[in-house]
C-alpha distance (Angstrom), angle and dihedral (degrees) to the residues before:
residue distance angle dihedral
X1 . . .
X2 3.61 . .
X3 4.14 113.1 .
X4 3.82 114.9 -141.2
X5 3.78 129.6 -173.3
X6 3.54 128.2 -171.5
X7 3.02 144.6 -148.3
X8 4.28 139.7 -167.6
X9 4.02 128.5 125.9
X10 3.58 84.3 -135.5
X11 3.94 105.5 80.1
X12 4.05 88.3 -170.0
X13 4.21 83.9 68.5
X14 4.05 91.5 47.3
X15 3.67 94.9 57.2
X16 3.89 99.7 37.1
X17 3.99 85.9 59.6
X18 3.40 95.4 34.4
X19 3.61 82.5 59.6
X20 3.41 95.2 47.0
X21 4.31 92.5 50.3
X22 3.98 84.7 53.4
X23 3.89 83.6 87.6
X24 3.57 91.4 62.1
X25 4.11 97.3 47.8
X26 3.71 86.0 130.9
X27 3.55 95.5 73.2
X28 3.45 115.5 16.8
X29 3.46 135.5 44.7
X30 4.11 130.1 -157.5
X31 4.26 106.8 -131.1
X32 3.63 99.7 -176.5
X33 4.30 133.1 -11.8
X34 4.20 108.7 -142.2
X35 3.82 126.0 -159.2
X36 3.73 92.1 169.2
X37 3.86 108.6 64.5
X38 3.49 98.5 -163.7
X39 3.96 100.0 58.3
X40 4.11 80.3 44.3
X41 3.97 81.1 66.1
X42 3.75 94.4 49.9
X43 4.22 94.3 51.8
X44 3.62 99.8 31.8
X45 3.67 94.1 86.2
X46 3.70 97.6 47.3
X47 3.78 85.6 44.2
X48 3.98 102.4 56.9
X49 3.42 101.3 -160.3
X50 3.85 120.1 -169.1
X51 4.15 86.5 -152.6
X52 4.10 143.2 33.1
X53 3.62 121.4 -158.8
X54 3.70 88.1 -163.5
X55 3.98 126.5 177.6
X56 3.44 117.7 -144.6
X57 3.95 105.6 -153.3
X58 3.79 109.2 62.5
X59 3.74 130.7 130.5
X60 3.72 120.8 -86.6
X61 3.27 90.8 2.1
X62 3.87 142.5 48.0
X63 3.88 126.1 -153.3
X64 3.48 85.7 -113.2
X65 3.31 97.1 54.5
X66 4.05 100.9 48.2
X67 3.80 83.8 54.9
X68 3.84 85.2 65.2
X69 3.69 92.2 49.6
X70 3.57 87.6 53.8
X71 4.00 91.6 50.0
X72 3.79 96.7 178.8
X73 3.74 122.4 33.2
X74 3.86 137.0 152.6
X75 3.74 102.7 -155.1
X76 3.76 122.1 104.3
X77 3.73 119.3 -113.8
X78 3.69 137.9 -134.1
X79 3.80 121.0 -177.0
X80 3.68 109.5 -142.2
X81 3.74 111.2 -170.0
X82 3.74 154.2 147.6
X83 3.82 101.3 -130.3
X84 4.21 123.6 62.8
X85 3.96 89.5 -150.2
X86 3.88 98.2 85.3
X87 4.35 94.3 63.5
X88 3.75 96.9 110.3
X89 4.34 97.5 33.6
X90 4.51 79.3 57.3
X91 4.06 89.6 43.0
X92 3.96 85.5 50.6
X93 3.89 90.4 44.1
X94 4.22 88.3 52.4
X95 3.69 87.2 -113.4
X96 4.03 106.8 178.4
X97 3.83 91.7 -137.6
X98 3.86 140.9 -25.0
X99 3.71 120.9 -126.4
X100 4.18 126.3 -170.8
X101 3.38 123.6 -139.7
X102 2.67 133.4 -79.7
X103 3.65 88.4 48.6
X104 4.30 112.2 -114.4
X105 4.13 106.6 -133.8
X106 3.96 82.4 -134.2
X107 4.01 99.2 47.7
X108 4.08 87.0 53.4
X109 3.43 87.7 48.3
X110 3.84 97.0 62.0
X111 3.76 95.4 32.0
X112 3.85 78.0 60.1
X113 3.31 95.8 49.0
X114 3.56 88.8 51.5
X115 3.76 96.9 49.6
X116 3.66 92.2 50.6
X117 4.02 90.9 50.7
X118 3.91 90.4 53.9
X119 3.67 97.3 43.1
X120 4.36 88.6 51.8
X121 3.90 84.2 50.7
X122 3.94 88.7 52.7
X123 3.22 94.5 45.9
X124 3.63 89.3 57.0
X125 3.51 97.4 47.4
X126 3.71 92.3 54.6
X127 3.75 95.0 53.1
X128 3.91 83.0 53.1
X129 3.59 92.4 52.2
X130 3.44 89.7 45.5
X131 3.45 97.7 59.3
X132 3.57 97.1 38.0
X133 4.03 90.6 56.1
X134 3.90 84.7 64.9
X135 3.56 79.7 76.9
X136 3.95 126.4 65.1
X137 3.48 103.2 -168.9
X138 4.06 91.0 61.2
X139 4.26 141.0 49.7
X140 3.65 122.3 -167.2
X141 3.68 114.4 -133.2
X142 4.06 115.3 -165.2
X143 3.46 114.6 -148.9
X144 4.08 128.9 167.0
X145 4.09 88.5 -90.9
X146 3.35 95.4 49.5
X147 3.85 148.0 -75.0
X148 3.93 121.0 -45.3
X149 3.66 128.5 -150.9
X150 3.56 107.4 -157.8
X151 4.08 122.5 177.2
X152 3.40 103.1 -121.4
X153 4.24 90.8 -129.4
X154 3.49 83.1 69.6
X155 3.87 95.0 64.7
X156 3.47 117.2 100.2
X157 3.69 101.2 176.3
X158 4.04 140.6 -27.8
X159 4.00 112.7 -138.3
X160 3.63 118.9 -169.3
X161 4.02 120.6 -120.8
X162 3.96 103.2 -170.7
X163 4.08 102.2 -82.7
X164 3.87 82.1 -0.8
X165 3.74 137.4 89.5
X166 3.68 118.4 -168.9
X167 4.26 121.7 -158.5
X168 3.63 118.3 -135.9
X169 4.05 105.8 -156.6
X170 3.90 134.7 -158.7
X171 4.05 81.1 -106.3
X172 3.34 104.4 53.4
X173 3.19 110.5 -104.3
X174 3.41 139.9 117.1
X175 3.50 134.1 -124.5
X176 4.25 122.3 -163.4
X177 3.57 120.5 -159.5
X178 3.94 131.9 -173.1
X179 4.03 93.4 -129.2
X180 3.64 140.6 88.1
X181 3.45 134.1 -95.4
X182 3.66 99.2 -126.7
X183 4.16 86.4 55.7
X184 4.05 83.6 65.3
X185 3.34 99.3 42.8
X186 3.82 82.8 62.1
X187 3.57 91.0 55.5
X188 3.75 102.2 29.8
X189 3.74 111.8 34.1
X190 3.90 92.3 63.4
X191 4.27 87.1 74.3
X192 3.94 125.5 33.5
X193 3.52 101.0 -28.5
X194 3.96 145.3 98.5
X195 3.82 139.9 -168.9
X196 3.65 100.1 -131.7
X197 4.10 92.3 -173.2
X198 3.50 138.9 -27.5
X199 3.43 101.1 -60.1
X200 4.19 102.8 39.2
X201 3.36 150.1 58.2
X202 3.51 122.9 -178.2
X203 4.22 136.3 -165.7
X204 3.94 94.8 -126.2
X205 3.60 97.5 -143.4
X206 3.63 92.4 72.3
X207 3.78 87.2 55.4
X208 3.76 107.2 108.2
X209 3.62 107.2 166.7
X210 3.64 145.0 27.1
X211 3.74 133.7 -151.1
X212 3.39 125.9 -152.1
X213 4.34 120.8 -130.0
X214 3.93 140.5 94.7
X215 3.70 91.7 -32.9
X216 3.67 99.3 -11.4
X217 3.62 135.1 -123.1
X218 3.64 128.3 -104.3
X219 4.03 126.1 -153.6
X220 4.02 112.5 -157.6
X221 3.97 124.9 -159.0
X222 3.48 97.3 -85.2
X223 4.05 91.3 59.8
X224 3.65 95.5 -114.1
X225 3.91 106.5 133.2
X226 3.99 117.0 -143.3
X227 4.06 122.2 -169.6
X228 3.68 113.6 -135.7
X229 3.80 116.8 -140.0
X230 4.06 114.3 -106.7
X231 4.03 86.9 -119.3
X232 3.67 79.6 56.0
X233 3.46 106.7 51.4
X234 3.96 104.6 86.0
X235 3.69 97.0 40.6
X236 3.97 87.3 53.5
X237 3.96 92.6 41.5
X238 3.53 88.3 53.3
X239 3.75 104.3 51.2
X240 4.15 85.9 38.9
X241 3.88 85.4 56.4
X242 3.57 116.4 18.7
């Protein structure tokens, strides 16, 4: 069952589409309607959605805009809204489809249609990743070709790229998957690696040098040089010297 929340100052708009999703009851639910964006920020998390029905125009605080205040989500989006002018700002925010009000029968029909698509491909990734976490030489990233197996030796370093985190790999290349950082770190940070700050996690035996300062600075085999945040510093110092 697919869990929905939505969200629109206007409670009018809430129950006209959740009128509209009664005629798919048989595969997704509604967990909570919000008029008031910013306690929608607060429960969210604890909520886990797999899909916001968010309006864009609200007071004090756009759609766009409570995304931010989210910062890293895994929910699929779908901009509900009165105005046609906002269709490129939802593409750039990786919205999963844009519907005018009031709703069209037919355009919630295909934005269904796509929801249910990505949520089977998700699905399949995760039973993937499941069975690839049996193993702990490997960790499957999912990208829009396909799913990667990469030994975890060959992982240089993980960046993050807003909802993104991109591999760096013993050969060069690069690898750019549609996940947090913190959901690696999970997986990742339990074996040779460390989250250095906010933005980085790095396999520390491709750590070659370290630089003294406030936190410090670390430069990794393939020359790149990484600062480590001062709350950092000890932990990493430790496990580079211990």
């Amino acid at each position: 069952m697919i869990k929905a929340v939505l969200i629109d100052d206007e409670p009018r708009g809430s129950k006209l589409l959740q009128h509209k999703l009664e005629s798919y009851a048989d595969s997704i639910c509604i967990q909570k309607i919000f008029s008031d964006p910013f306690l929608a920020i607060k429960e969210i998390p604890d909520l886990e959605p797999d899909v916001l029905f968010l309006d864009v125009e609200m007071p004090r605080m756009s759609g766009f805009q409570l995304l931010e205040h989210l910062a890293s989500f895994s929910f699929e989006v779908i901009f509900v809204t009165a105005y046609n002018s906002y269709t490129l700002k939802a593409l750039r925010a990786s919205a999963l489809d844009y519907l005018l009000k009031p709703v069209n029968s037919d355009e919630l029909e295909i934005a269904m249609q796509k929801l249910q698509s990505k949520i089977r491909s998700k699905e399949q990734v995760d039973l993937v990743e499941k069975l690839a976490s049996t193993s702990s030489s490997k960790v499957a990233l999912p990208t829009a070709e396909g799913i990667h197996l990469v030994k975890k030796e060959d992982i240089i370093k993980i960046e993050a790229m807003s909802n993104y985190s991109v591999f760096y790999l013993t050969n060069l290349t690069k690898i750019i998957v549609s996940k947090t950082l913190k959901e690696f770190e999970k997986v990742l940070c339990e074996s040779q690696f460390f989250r250095v700050n906010r933005s980085v996690i790095v396999n520390m035996n491709f750590i070659v040098k370290y630089k003294k300062g406030d936190g410090g600075m670390i430069i990794l085999l393939d020359e790149s040089e990484i600062e480590v945040s001062p709350n950092k510093k000890t932990e990493l110092l430790t496990l580079l010297f211990s």
